[in-house]
ZAMARKOL-398888 format. One record per residue (C-alpha): y, z, x. Coordinates in nm, 2 decimals, always signed. Layout:
north: Y, up: Z, east: X .
...
This chain:
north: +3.63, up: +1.11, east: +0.60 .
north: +3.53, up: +1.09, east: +0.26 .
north: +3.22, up: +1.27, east: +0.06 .
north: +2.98, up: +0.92, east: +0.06 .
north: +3.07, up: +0.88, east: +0.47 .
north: +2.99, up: +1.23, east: +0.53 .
north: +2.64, up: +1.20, east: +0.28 .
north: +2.56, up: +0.90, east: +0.53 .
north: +2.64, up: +1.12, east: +0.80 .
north: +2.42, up: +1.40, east: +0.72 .
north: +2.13, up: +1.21, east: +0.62 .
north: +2.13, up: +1.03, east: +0.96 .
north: +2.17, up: +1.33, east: +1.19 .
north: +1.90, up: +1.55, east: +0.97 .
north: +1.66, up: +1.28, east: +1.00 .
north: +1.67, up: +1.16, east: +1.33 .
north: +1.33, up: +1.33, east: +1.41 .
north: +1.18, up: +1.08, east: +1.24 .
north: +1.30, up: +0.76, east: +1.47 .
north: +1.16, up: +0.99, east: +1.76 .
north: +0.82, up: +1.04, east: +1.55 .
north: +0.76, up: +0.67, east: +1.46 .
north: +0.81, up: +0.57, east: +1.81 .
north: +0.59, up: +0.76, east: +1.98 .
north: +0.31, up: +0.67, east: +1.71 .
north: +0.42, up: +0.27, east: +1.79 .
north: +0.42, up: +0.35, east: +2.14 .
north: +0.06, up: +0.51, east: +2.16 .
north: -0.08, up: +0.14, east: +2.05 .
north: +0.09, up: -0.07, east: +2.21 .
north: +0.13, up: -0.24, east: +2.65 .
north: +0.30, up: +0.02, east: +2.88 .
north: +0.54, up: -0.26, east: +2.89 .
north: +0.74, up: -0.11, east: +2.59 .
north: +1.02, up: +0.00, east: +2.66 .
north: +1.08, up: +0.34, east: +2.44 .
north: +1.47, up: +0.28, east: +2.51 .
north: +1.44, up: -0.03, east: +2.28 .
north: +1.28, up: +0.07, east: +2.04 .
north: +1.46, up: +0.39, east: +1.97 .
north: +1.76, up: +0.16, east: +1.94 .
north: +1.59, up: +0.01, east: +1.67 .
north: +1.46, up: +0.28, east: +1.48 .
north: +1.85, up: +0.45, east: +1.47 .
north: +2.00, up: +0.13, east: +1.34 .
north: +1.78, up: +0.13, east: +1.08 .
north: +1.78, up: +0.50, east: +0.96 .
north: +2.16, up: +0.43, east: +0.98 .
north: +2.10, up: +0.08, east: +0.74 .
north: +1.88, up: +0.32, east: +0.53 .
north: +2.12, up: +0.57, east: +0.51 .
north: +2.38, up: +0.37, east: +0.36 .
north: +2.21, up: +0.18, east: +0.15 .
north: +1.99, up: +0.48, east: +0.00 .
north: +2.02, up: +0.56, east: -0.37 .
north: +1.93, up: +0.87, east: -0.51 .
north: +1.88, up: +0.77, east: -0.82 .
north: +1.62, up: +0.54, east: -0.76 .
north: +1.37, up: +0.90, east: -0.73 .
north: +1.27, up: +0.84, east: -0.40 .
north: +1.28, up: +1.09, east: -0.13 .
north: +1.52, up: +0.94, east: +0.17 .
north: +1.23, up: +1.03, east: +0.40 .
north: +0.99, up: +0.82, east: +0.27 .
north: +1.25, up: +0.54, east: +0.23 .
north: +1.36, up: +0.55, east: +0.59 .
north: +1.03, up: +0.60, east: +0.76 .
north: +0.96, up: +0.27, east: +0.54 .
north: +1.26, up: +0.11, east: +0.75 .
north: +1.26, up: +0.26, east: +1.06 .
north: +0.86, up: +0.10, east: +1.08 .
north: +1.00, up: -0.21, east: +0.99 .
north: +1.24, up: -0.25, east: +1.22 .
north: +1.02, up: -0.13, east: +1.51 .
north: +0.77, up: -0.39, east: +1.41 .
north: +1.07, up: -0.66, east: +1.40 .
north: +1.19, up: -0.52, east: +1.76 .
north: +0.81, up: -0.56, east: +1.88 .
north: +0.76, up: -0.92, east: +1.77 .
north: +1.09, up: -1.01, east: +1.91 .
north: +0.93, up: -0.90, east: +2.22 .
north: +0.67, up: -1.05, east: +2.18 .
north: +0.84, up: -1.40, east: +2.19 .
north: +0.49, up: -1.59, east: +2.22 .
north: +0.35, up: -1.80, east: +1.95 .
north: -0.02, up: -1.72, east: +1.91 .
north: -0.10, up: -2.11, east: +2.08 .
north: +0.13, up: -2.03, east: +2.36 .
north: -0.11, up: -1.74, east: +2.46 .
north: -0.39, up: -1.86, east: +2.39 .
north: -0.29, up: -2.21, east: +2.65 .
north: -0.18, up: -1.93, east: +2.89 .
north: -0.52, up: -1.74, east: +2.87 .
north: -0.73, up: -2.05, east: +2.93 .
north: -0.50, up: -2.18, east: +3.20 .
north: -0.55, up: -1.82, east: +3.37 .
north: -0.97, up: -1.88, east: +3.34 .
north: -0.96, up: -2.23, east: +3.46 .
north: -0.76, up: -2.11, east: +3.74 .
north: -0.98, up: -1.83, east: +3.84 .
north: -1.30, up: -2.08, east: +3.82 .
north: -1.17, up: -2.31, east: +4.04 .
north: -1.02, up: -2.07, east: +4.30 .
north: -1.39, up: -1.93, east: +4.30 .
north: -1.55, up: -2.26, east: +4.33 .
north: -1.29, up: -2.45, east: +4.59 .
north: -1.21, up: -2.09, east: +4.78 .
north: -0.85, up: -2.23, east: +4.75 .
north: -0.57, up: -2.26, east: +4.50 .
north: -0.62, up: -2.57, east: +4.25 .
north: -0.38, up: -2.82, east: +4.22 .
north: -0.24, up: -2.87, east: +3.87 .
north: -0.46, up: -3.22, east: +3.84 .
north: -0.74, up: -3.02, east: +3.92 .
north: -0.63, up: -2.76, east: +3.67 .
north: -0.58, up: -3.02, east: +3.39 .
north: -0.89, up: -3.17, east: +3.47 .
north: -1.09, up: -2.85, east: +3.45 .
north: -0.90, up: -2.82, east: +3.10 .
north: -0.97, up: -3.19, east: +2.96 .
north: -0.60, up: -3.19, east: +2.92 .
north: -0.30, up: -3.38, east: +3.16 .
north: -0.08, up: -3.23, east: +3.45 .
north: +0.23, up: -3.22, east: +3.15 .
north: +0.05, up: -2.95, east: +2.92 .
north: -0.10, up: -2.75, east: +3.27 .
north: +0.29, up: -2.70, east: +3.37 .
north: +0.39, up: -2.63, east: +3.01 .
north: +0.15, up: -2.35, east: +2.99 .
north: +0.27, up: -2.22, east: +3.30 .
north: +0.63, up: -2.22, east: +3.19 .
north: +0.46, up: -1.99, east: +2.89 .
north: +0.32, up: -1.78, east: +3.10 .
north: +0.61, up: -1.68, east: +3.32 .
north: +0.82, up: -1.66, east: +3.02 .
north: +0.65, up: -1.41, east: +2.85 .
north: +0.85, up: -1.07, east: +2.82 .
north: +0.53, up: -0.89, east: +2.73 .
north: +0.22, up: -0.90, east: +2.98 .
north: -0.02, up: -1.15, east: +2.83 .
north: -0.32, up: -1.00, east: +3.06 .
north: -0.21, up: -0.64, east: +2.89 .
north: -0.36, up: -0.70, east: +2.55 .
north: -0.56, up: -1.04, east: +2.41 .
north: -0.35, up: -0.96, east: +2.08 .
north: -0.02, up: -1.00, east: +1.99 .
north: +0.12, up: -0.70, east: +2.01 .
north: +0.34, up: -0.66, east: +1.63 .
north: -0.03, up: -0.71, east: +1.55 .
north: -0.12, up: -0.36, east: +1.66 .
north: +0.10, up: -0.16, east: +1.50 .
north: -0.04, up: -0.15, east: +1.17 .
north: +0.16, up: +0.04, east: +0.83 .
north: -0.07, up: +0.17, east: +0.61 .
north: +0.13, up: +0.33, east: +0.37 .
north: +0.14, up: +0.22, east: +0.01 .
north: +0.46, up: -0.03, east: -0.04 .
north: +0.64, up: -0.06, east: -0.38 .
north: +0.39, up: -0.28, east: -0.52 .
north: +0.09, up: -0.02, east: -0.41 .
north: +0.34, up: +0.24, east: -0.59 .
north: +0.37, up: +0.05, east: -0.88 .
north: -0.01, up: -0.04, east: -0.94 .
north: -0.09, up: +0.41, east: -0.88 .
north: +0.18, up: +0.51, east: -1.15 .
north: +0.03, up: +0.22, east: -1.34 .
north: -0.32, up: +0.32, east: -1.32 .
north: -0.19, up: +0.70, east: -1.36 .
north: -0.02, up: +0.64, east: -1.70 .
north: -0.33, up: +0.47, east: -1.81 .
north: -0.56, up: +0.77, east: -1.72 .
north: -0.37, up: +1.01, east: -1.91 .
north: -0.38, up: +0.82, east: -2.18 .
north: -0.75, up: +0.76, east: -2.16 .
north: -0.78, up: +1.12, east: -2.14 .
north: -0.57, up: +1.22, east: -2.43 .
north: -0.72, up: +0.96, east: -2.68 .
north: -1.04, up: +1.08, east: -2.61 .
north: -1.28, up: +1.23, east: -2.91 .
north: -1.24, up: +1.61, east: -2.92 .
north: -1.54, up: +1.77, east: -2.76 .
north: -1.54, up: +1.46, east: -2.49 .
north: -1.16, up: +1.56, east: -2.43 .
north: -1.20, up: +1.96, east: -2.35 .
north: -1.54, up: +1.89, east: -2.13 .
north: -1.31, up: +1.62, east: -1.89 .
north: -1.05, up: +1.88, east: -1.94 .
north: -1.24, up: +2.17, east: -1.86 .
north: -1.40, up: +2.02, east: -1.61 .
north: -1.18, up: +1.81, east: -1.43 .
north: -0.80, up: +1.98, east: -1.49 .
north: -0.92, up: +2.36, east: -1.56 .
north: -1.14, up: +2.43, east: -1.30 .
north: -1.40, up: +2.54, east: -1.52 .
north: -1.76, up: +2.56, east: -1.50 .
north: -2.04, up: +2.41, east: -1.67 .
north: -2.17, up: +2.75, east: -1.82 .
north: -1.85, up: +2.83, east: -1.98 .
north: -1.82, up: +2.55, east: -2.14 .
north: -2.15, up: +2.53, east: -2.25 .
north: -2.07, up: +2.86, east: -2.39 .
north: -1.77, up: +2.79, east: -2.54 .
north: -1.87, up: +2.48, east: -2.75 .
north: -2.24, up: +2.63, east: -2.83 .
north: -2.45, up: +2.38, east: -2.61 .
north: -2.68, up: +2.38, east: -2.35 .
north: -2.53, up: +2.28, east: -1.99 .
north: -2.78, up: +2.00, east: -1.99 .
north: -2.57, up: +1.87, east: -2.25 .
north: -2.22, up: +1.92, east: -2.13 .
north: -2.35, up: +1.70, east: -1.85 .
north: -2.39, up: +1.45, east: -2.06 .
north: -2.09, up: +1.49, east: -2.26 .
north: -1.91, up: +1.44, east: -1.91 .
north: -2.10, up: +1.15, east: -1.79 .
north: -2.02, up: +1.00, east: -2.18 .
north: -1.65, up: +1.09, east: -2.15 .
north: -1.63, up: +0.93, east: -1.79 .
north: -1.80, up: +0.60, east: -1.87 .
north: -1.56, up: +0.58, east: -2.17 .
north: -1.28, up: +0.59, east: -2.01 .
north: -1.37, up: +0.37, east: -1.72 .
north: -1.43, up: +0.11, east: -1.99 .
north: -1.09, up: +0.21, east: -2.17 .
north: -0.89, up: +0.18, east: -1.87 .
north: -1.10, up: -0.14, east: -1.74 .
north: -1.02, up: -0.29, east: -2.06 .
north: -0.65, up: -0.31, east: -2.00 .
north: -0.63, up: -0.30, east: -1.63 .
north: -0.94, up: -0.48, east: -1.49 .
north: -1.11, up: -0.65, east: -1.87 .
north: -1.37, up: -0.88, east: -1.66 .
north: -1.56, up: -0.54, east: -1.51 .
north: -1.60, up: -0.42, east: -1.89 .
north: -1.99, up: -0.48, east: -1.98 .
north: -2.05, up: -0.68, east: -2.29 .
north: -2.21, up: -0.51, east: -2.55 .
north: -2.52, up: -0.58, east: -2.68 .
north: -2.43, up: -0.54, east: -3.02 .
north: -2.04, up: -0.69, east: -3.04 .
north: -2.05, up: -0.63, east: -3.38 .
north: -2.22, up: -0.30, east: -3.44 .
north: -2.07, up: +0.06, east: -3.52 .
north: -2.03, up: +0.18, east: -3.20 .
north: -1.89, up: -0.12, east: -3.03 .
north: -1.60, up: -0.11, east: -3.28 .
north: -1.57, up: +0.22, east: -3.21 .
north: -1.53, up: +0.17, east: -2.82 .
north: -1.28, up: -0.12, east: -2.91 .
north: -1.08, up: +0.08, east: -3.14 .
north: -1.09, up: +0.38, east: -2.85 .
north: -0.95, up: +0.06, east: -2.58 .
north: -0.71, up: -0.02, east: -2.86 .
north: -0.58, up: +0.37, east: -2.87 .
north: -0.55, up: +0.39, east: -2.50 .
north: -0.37, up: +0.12, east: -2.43 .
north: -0.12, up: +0.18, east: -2.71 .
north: -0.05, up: +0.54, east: -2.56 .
north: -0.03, up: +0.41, east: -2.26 .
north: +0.27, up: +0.15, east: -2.34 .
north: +0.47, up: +0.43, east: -2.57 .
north: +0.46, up: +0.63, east: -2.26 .
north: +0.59, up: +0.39, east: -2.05 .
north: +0.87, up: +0.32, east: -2.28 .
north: +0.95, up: +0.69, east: -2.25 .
north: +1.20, up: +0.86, east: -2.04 .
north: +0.97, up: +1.09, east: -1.87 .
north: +0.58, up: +1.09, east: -1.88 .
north: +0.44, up: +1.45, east: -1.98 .
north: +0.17, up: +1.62, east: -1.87 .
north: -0.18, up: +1.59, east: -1.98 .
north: -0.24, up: +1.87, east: -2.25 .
north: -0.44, up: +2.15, east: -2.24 .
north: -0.59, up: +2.29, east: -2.53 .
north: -0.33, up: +2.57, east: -2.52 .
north: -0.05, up: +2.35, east: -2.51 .
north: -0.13, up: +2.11, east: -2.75 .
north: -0.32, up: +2.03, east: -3.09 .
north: -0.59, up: +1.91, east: -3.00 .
north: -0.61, up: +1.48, east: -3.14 .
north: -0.97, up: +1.39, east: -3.25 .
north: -1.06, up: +1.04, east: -3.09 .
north: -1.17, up: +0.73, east: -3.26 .
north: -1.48, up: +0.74, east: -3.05 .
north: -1.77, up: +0.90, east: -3.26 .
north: -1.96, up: +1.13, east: -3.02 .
């Protein structure tokens, strides 16, 4: 056997726990009809697919990437269950209420002209509808939903993935670009764990006025990262052309330019601490 057959291997046999966990979530939401045998089946053939199509270069854990495929394919095993198209249940559920109304109002069984009388509809669609019915592999009276449609995956997918790292790279650049005392009151605050007294302290303020610093530094960057992320939710000035709004642009201009040279970089760092780092005075006048 050679080394990439026996990787496949042993990434299949250490994570089966996960086709048994996935399973038994699906099978909490869903019609006793489920068979767990089926989709067990299922949720293997896919951690062995994920298995030997996993890269490890790509950065993601195989964990994530199976449980990612394993849902899918349970979800694919459930609709293909659930053979039904949503107009082919919903025929079948009125055919049922018709039926029941007229068995209560005759006290007997209707005949299908009664049946496609009661349903404005002729004897042809009343035995089509029936043919539905008793075709159906899952029980139609079990659930008035299709049942892929309660299995829900609410995990982030790439694109989720994409937009976070996005949205992260952005925020430490908004961070790092702010002006100096802004940038060690969001830093103290929000990445030291440190209180409003010491900083108060440490910069020679009152506390009243690190809070403001902090609600200043926020709104800043909520307009420098709205500004390249999301520009309709930036207010417009009242002043476009005074000081301070050039200084805000110049500010959006800074943060989205550190933003793309860290993107182009092999790795992102850290944000900065004051220890680690000279501290960058911003463009922002405070």
């Amino acid at each position: 056997m050679n080394n990439a057959a026996h990787s496949v291997d042993e990434l299949v046999v250490a994570h089966m726990p996960l086709v048994g966990y996935h399973v038994s979530e699906v099978l909490a939401r869903v019609p006793a009809t489920v068979v767990r045998e089926d989709l067990v089946s299922a949720g293997h053939l896919a951690l062995v697919l994920a298995a030997r199509a996993y890269d490890a270069e790509t950065g993601v854990p195989f964990a994530r990437y199976a449980a990612l495929r394993i849902r899918g394919a349970l979800i694919d095993e459930l609709r293909s269950m659930d053979w039904a198209s949503r107009g082919a249940r919903h025929r079948a559920r009125e055919l049922g209420a018709a039926h029941d109304r007229l068995t209560a109002t005759l006290g007997r069984t209707p005949s299908r002209t009664e049946l496609a009388s009661e349903l404005g509809t002729d004897v042809a669609a009343v035995d089509q509808a029936r043919q539905d019915a008793e075709r159906r592999v899952l029980s139609i009276d079990a659930t008035v939903h299709p049942v892929a449609d309660l299995v829900r995956d609410d995990a982030p997918g790439p694109e989720d993935n994409v937009l976070r790292v996005e949205r992260l790279r952005y925020l430490r650049a908004a961070v790092d670009t702010l002006p100096e005392r802004l940038r060690l009151v969001i830093e103290g605050l929000f990445l030291q764990d440190r209180s409003v007294a010491e900083l108060a302290e440490e910069l020679g303020v009152t506390q009243s006025r690190i809070s403001q610093l902090r609600t200043e530094g926020l709104g800043l960057m909520k307009d420098g990262l709205n500004a390249s992320l999301d520009p309709e939710l930036v207010p417009t000035a009242e002043r476009p052309d005074g000081v301070a709004e050039r200084r805000r642009r110049s500010y959006f201009a800074a943060v989205a330019s550190r933003a793309a040279m860290s993107a182009a970089a092999p790795a992102v760092p850290a944000v900065p601490t004051p220890h680690e780092a000279p501290v960058e005075q911003g463009t922002y006048a405070v």
